[in-house]
C-alpha positions as CSV (number, residue, x, y, z in Angstrom):
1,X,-95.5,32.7,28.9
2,X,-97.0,31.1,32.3
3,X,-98.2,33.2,35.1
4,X,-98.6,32.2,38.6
5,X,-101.0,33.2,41.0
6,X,-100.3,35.8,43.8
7,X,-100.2,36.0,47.3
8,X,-100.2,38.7,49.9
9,X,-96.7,37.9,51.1
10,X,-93.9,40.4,51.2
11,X,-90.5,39.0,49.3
12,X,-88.6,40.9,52.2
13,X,-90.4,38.4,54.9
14,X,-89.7,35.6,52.6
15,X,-86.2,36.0,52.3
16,X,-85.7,36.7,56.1
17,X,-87.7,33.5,56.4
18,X,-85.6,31.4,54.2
19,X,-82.4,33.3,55.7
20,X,-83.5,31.3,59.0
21,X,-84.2,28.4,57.4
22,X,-81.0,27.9,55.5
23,X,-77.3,27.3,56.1
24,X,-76.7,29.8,53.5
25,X,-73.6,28.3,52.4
26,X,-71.6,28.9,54.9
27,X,-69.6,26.2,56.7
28,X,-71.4,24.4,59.3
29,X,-68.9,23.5,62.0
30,X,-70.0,21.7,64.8
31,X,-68.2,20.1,67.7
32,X,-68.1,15.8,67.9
33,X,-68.8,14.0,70.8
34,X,-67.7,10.8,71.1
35,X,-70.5,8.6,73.5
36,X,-69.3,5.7,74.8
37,X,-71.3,2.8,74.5
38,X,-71.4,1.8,77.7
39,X,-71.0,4.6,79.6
40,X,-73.6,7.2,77.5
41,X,-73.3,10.1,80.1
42,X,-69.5,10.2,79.6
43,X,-68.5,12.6,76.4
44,X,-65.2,13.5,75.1
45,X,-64.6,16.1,72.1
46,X,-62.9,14.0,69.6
47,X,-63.3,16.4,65.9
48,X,-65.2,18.4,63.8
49,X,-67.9,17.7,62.0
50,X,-68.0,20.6,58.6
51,X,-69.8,20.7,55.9
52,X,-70.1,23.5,52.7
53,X,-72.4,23.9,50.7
54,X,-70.7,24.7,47.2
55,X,-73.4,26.3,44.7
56,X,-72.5,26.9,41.2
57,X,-73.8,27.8,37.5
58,X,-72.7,26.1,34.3
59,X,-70.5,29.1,32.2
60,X,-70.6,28.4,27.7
61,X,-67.6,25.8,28.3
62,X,-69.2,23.2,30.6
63,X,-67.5,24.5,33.4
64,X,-68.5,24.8,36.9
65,X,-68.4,28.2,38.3
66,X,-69.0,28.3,42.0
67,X,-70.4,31.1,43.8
68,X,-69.0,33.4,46.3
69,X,-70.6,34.7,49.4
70,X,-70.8,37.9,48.0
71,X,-72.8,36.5,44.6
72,X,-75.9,36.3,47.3
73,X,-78.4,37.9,49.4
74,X,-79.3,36.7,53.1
75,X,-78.4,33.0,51.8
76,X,-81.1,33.1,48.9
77,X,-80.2,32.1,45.6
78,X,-81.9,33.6,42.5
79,X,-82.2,31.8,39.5
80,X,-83.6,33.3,36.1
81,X,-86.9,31.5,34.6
82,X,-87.5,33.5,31.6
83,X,-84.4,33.8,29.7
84,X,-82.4,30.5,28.8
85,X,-78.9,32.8,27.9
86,X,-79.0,34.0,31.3
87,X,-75.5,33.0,33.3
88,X,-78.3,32.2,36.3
89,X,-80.6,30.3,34.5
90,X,-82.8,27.4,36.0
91,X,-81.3,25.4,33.8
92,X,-77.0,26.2,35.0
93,X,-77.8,25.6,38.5
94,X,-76.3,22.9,40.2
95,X,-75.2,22.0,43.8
96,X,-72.5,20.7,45.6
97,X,-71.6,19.4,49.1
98,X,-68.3,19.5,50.7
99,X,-67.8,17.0,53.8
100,X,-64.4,18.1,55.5
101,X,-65.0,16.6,58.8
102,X,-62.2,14.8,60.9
103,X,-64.7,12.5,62.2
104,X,-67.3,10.0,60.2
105,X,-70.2,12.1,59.4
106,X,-73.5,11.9,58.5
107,X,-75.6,14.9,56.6
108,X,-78.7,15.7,55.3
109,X,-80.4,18.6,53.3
110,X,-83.7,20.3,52.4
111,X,-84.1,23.1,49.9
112,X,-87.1,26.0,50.3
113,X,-88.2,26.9,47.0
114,X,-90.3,30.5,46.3
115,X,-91.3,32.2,42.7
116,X,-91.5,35.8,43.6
117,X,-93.3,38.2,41.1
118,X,-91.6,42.0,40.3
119,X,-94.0,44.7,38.9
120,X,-94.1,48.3,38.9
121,X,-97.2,50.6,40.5
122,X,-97.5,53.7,40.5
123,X,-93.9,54.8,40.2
124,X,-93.1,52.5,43.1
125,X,-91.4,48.5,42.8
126,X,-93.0,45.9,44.4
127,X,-91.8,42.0,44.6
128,X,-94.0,39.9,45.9
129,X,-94.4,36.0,46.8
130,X,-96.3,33.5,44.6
131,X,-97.8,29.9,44.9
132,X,-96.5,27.0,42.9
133,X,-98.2,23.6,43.9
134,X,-95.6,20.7,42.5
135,X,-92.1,20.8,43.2
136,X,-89.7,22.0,40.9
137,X,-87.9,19.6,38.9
138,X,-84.3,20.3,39.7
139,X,-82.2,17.5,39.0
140,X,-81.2,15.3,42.3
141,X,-78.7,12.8,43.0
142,X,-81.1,10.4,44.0
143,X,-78.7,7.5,43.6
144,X,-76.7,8.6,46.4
145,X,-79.7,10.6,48.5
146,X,-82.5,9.4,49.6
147,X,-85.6,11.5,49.3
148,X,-87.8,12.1,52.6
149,X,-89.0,15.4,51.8
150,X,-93.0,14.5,51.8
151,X,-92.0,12.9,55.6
152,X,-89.5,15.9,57.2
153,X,-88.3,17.8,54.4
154,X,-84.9,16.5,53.8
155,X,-82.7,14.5,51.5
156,X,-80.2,11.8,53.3
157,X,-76.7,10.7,52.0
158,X,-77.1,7.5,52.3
159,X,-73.3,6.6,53.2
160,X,-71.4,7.5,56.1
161,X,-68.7,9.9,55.0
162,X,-66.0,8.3,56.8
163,X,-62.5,9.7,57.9
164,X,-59.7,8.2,56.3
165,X,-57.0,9.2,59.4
166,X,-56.0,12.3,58.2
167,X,-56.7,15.5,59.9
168,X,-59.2,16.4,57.3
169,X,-61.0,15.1,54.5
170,X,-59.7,17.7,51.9
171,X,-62.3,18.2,49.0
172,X,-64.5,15.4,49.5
173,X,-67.0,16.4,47.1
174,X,-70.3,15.3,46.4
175,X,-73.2,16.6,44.1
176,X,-76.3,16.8,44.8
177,X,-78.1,19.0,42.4
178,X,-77.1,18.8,38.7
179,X,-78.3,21.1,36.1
180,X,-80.7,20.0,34.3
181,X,-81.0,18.8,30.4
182,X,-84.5,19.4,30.2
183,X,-85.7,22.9,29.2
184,X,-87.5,25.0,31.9
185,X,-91.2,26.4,31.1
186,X,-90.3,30.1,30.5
187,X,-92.0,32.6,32.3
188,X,-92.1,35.9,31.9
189,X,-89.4,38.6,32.7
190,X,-91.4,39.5,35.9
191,X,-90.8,36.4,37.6
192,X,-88.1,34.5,39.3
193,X,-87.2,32.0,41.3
194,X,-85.6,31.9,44.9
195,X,-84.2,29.1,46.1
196,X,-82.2,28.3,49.8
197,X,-80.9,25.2,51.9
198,X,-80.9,24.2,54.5
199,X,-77.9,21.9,55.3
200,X,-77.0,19.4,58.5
201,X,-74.2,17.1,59.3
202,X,-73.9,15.2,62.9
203,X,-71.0,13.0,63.8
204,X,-72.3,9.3,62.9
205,X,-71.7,8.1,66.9
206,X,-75.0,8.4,68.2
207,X,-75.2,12.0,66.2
208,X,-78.4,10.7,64.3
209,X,-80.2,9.7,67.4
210,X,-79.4,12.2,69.6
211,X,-79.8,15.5,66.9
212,X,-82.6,13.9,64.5
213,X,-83.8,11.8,67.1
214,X,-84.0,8.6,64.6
215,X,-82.9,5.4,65.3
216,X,-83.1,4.3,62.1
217,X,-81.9,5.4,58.8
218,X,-84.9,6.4,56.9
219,X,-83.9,4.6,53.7
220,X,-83.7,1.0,55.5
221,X,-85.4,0.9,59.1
222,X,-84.5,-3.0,59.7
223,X,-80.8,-1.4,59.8
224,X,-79.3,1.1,62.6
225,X,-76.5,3.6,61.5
226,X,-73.8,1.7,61.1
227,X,-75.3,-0.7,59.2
228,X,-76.0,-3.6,61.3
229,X,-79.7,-5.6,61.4
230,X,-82.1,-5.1,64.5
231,X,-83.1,-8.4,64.8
């Protein structure tokens, strides 16, 4: 079994932490402005730019079972480490995105990892926080994300989910953490892990320069956001 070492950290103040941190897999709805090229102090509310965050576990058939709101805690996820069987294990987890904007979108998405540590002490329960240097090895979609997490923290889609006329782009689904093939280290019982998001979409019209403040997308600088060269 591995051990990790502690901390002197609460789990409560982690979890509040994390709750700030994260979208918590709730809807983020935000209003679209459309800025006119040539006229950048005019703004008109043209759509909605929505995003969900859709987390699930593998069940025995293969099958994707996704998690209601009630299924978590202050937006943090816990996911078993020590027994493979479990229906929360490291290994079930996956992740999906839903973009149901009306206007073409643009999101990006960091996750906040934490073991915590549960032991018992003179009659009284006590979870606390512990360090882990690496990051995990969850599976990403790195073919469709680009990784900036040692610059900012986040994970970019790479594409501009665009709308296709309709009023909403129903179930446009895309994954971005897939469980993983590869067997997690088991720990012992007393650990687990906790794990939250943190999840942001801006309409692609200026929404990446005025909310990120980046003129560029990360994964090709010589290019702005629609895709055109600089030169």
């Amino acid at each position: 079994m591995l051990r990790l070492k502690k901390v002197n950290l609460v789990l409560v103040v982690i979890a509040f932490l994390l709750s700030l941190l994260t979208v918590a897999f709730f809807s983020v709805k935000m209003v679209g402005y459309l800025f006119y090229r040539d006229e950048i102090d005019d703004q008109a509310m043209t759509g909605i730019v929505d995003v969900e965050l859709k987390p699930y576990f593998i069940n025995e058939s293969n099958t994707k079972v996704y998690l209601e709101e009630d299924d978590f805690t202050s937006g943090v996820i816990e996911l078993n480490i020590s027994d493979p069987d479990s229906e929360n294990h490291f290994n079930k987890f996956g992740l999906d995105i839903i973009v149901n904007s009306n206007v073409d979108t643009y999101f990006r998405i960091a996750i906040y990892e934490q073991f915590a540590l549960s032991y018992e002490s003179g009659g009284k329960s006590t979870v606390i926080a512990t360090t882990k240097d690496e990051f995990l090895p969850f599976v990403f979609n790195l073919e469709e994300f680009f990784n900036y997490r040692l610059e900012d923290g986040y994970f970019y889609y790479q594409e501009m989910v665009i709308n296709d006329g309709s009023e909403i782009l129903d179930n446009n689904l895309i994954e971005f953490i897939n469980v993983s093939l590869e067997e997690f280290p088991r720990y012992e019982s007393r650990y687990s892990l906790l794990v939250g998001f943190s999840l942001e979409a801006v309409q692609a019209l200026k929404g990446p320069e005025k909310n990120w403040h980046l003129d560029n997308p990360p994964w090709d600088l010589n290019k702005d956001w629609y895709g055109d060269n600089n030169d």
